[in-house]
N, C-alpha and C positions, 0 to 999 in steps of 0.2 A: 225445293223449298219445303219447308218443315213448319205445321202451326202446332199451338198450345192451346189450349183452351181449358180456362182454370175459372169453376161456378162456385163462387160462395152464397153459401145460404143467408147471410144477414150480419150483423143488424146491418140497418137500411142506413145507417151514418156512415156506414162502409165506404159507399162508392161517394159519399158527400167530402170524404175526405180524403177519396183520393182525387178528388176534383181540385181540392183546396189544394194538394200538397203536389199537383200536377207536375211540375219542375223538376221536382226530385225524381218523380218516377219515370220522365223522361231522359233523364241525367242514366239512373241507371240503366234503365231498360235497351236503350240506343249507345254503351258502353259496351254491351256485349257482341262480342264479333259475331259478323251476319245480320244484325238487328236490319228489318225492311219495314215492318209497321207493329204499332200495338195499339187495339182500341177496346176501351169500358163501352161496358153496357149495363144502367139500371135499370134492372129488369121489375115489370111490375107490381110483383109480389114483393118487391122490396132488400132483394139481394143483386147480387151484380155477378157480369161474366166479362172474364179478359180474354181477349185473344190476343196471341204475339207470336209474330212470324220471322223466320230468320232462314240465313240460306241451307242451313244444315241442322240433323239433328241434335247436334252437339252443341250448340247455338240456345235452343228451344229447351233444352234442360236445364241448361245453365241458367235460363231468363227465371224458370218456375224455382230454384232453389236459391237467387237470390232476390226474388221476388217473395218467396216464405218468409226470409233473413230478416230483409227489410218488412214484413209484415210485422212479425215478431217484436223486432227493434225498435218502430215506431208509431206502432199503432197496440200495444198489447191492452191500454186500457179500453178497446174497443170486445175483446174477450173472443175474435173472429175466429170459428172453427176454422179448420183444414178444409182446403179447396178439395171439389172432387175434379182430375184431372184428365184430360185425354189428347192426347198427341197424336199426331200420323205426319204425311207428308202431303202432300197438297197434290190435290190431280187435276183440279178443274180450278182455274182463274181466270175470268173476267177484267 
């Protein structure tokens, strides 16, 4: 098992619309082979963290570059920096 974890720093309508636009980002997110879970976090500072998990690494890259695509494509009047990104594989689950 392989996670993602992708922090963007703001704005804080960020995660309000990914809330809004939830359908689609499960449309794609669970499109990509291996897809197991993906969960927001707004965090209190006012930016949000995704995580997204898949069976492989090949999986968890894919998710983060068509999750940029889709940033890009339908959120760009939000003006969202680049996520800072960190991947591995997963050792410890609960």
């Amino acid at each position: 098992m392989y996670a993602t974890v992708r922090s963007y720093s703001g704005p804080e309508r960020f995660a309000e619309e990914l809330v809004n636009r939830q359908d689609e980002v499960k449309g794609l997110l669970e499109g990509i082979s291996g897809f197991q879970a993906y969960y927001l976090v707004k965090t209190d500072q006012g930016g949000a963290v995704s995580v997204s998990v898949y069976d492989d690494q090949a999986g968890a890259e894919e998710s983060t570059r068509q999750a940029g695509e889709w940033v890009r494509a339908n959120l760009s009047d939000l003006n969202v920096s680049p996520p800072q990104v960190s991947s591995g594989e997963v050792v410890i689950r609960f």
